[in-house]
C-alpha positions as CSV (number, residue, x, y, z in Angstrom):
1,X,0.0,0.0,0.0
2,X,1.3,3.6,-1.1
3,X,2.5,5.5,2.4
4,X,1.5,8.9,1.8
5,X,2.4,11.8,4.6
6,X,0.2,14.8,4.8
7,X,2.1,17.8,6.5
8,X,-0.4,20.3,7.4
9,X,-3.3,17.8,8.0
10,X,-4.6,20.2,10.8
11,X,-5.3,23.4,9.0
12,X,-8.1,24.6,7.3
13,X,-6.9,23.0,3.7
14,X,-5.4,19.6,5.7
15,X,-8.8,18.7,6.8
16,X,-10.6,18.8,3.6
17,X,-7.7,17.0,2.3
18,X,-8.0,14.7,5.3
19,X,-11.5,13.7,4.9
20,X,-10.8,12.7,1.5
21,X,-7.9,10.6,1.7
22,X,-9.8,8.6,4.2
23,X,-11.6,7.4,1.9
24,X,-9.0,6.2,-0.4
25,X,-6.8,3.3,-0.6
26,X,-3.3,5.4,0.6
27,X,-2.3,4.1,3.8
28,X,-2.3,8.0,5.0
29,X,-0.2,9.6,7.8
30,X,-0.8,12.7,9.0
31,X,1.6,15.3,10.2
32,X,0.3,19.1,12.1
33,X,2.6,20.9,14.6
34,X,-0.1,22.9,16.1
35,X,-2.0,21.7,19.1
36,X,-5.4,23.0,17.7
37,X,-4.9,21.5,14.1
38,X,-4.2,18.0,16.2
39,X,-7.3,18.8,18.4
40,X,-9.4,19.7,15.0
41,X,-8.4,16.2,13.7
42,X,-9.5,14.2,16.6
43,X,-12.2,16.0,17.3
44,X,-13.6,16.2,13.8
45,X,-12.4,12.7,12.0
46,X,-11.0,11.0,15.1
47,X,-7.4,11.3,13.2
48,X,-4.1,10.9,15.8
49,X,-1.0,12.8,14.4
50,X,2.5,11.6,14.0
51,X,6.0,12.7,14.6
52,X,7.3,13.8,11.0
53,X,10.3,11.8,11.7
54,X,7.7,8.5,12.1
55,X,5.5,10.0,9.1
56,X,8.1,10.0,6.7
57,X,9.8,6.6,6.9
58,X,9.3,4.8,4.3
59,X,6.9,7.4,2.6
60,X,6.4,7.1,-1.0
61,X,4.5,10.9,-1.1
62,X,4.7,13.5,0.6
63,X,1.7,16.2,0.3
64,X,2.7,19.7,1.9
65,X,-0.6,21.1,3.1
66,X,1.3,24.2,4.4
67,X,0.7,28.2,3.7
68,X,3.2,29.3,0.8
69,X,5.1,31.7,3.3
70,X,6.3,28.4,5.1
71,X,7.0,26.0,1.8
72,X,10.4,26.8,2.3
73,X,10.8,26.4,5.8
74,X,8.6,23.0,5.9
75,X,10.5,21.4,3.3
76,X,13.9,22.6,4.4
77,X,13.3,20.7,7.5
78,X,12.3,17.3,5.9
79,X,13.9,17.3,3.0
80,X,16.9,14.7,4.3
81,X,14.5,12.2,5.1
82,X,12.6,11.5,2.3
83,X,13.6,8.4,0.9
84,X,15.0,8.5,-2.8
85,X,12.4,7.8,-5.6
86,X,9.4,9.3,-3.3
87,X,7.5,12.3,-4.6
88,X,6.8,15.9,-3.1
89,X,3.5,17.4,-4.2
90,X,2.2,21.2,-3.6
91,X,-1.0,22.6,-3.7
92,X,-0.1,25.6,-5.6
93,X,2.7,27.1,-8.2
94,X,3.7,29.9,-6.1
95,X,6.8,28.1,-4.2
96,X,8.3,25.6,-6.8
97,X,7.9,28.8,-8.9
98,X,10.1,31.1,-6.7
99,X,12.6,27.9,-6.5
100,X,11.6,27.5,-2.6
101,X,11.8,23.7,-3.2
102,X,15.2,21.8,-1.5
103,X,17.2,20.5,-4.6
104,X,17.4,16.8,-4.7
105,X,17.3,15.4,-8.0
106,X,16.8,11.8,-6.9
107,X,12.7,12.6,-6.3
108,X,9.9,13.8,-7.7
109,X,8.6,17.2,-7.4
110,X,4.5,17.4,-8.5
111,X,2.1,20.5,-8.3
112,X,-1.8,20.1,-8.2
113,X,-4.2,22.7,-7.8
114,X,-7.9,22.8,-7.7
115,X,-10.0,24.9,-10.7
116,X,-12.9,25.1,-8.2
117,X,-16.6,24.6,-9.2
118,X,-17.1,26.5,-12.5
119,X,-20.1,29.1,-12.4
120,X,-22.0,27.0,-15.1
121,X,-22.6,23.5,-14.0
122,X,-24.8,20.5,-13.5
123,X,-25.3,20.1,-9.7
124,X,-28.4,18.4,-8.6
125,X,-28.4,18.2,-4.7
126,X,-28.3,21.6,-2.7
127,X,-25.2,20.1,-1.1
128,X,-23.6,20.5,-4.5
129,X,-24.6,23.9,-5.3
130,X,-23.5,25.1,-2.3
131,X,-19.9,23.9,-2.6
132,X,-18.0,27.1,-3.8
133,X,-14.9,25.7,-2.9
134,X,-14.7,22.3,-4.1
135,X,-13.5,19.2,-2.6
136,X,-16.2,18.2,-1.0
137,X,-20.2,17.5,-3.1
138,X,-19.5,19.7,-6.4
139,X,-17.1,18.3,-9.1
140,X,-14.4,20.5,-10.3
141,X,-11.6,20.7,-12.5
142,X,-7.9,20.4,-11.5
143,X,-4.2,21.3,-13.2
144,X,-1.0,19.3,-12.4
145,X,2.4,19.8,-13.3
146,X,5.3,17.3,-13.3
147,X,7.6,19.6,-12.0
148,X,11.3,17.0,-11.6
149,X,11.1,13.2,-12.0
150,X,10.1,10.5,-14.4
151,X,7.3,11.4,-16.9
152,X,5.9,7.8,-15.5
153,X,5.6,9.4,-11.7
154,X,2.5,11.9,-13.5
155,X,0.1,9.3,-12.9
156,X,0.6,8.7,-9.4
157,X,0.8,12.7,-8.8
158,X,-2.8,12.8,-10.6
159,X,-4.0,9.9,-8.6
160,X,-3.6,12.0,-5.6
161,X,-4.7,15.2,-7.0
162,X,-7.9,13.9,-8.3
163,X,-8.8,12.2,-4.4
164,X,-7.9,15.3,-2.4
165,X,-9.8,17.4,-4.8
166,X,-12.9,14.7,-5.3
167,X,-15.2,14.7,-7.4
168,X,-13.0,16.2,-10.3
169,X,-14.3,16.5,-13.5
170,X,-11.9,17.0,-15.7
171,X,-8.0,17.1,-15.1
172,X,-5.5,19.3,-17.3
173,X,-1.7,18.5,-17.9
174,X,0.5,21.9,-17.2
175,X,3.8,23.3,-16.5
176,X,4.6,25.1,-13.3
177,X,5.4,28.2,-15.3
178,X,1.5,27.6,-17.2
179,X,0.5,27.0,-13.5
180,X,1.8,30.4,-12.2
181,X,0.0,32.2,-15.4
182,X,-3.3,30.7,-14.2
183,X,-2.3,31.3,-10.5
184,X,-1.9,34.1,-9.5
185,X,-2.0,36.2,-13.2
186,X,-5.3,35.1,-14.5
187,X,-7.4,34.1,-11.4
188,X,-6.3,36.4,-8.7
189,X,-4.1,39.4,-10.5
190,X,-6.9,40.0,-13.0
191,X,-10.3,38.0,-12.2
192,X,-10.4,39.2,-8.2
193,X,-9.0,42.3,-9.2
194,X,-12.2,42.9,-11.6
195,X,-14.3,41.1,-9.4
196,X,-13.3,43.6,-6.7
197,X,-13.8,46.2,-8.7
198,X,-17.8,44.9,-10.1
199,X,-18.3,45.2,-6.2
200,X,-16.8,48.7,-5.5
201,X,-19.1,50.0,-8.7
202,X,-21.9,48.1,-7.0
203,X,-21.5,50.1,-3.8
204,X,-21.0,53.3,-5.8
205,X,-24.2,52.6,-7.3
206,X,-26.3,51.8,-3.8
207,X,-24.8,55.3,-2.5
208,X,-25.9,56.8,-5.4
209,X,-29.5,55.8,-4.3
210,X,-30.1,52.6,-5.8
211,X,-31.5,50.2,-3.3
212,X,-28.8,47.6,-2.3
213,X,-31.1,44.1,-3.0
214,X,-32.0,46.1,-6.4
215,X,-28.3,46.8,-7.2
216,X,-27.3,43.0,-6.1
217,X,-29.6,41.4,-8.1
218,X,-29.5,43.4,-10.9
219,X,-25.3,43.1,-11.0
220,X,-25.4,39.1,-10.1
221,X,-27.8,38.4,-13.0
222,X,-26.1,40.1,-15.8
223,X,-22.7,38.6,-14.5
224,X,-24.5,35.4,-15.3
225,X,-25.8,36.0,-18.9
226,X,-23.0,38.3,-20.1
227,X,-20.6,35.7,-18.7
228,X,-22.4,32.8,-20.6
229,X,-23.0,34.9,-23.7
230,X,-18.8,35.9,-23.5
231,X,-17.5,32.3,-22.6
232,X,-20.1,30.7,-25.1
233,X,-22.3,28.9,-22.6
234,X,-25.5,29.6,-24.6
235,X,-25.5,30.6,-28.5
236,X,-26.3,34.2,-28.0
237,X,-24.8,37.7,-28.7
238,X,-25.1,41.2,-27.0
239,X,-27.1,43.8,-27.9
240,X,-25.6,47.1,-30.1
241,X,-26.3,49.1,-27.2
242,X,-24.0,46.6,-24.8
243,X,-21.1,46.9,-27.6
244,X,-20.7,50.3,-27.9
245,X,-20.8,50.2,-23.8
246,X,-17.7,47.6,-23.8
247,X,-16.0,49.9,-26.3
248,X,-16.1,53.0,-24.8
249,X,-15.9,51.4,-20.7
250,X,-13.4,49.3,-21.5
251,X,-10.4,52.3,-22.1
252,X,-11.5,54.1,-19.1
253,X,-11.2,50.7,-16.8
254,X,-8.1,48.9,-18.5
255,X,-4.4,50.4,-18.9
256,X,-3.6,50.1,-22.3
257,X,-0.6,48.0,-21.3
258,X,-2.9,45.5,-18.9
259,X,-1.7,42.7,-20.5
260,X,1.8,43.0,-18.9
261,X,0.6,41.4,-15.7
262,X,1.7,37.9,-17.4
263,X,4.8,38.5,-18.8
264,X,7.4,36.7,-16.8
265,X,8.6,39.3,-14.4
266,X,5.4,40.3,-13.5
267,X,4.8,36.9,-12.7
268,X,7.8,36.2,-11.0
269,X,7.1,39.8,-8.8
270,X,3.7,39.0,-7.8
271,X,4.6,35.3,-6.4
272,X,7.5,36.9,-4.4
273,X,4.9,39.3,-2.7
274,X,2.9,35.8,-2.1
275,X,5.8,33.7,-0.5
């Protein structure tokens, strides 16, 4: 049976991870320094922790649970005792990016990171429609890259990607460096940026005397055509009014230059504010 060693199993992310890998077929170890992530784990799943020194004997993977600020550090610390031929899998691009990853070329380095329920979707149980995160009723979509090792370990990472991220959809072959365009350039640098912003005009709009329910509903419900009408969820097209809107707004909120956010120094910049 595959040994795998979650560091981190305590936190907010280690539980969901937790609660899935229990229901898989790793014989799963589970490693959290603080005494209220250990008390969350028995409390909630009945889950003892063990000594990293114990956890990682004999491990065949190695799944680092941990904020990006302490990649380094965590990994540092364990790095001499994980046997050669085992594999190291983060939940984000940000360190192996930034090179905060030990070097040891006799393992495997593997990145896997959830897509998150997409707005348009399928779910039939209340359960599923209420699972904006993912990993837990609605199915998403995940991205792994193969980092350093054997092109033959990319099964195993995906293995484990797809049961800590259950029920995934669909999963999608990358590259860290495609990873770190999705993560933080597209999703956070430019869609919560612009999400931020919807909200701020949606605020100007309420202290401009528009009721607030009026101003909610109103913003949520044309996010939800516009965005199937621009990602081609439905076979539909805006109006001329809604054209000449996008073509005069779109100057006054966009630099010229917005594009910039993904070339690699940007990049590179934004994930070394992150870590």
């Amino acid at each position: 049976m595959t040994k795998l060693a979650l560091f981190g199993a305590g936190g907010k992310m280690g539980v969901r991870l937790s609660k899935n890998l229990a229901k898989s077929d790793f014989n799963t170890v589970h490693v959290e320094v603080s005494p209220e992530g250990r008390a969350r784990l028995k409390a909630e799943l009945g889950i003892e922790c063990q000594a990293a020194d114990a956890a990682l004997h004999g491990v065949d993977v190695v799944v680092l649970a941990v904020p990006d600020t302490a990649i380094k550090k965590v990994a540092a610390s364990i790095i001499d005792q994980i046997p050669t031929g085992a594999m190291v899998i983060c939940l984000d691009a940000a360190a192996p990016f930034a090179g905060h990853l030990p070097k040891r070329s006799d393992i495997t380095y593997f990145v896997s990171h959830p897509c998150h329920p997409p707005i348009f979707n399928d779910e039939k149980t209340m359960e599923g429609r209420k699972d904006y995160f993912g990993g837990v009723a609605a199915e998403q979509g995940i991205v792994n890259a193969l980092m350093q090792g054997p092109d033959s370990d990319y099964v195993l990472g995906e293995k484990v990607g797809k049961i800590i991220f259950a029920p995934v959809a669909r999963s999608h072959r990358v590259t860290v460096e495609q990873m770190a365009l999705l993560e933080p350039g597209l999703s956070e640098t430019v869609c919560a940026s612009l999400l931020d912003v919807m909200k701020d005009a949606m605020d100007e709009v309420v202290a401009r005397g528009v009721p607030k329910e009026a101003a909610r509903d109103f913003l949520l419900g044309h996010m939800n055509i516009l965005s199937a009408v621009i990602f081609k969820e439905i076979d539909g097209q805006f109006s001329d009014a809604c054209n000449k809107a996008i073509k005069f707004g779109k100057p006054i909120l966009m630099r010229d230059d917005w594009k910039r956010v993904f070339e690699p120094e940007e990049i590179a910049a934004s994930i070394e504010r992150i870590t």
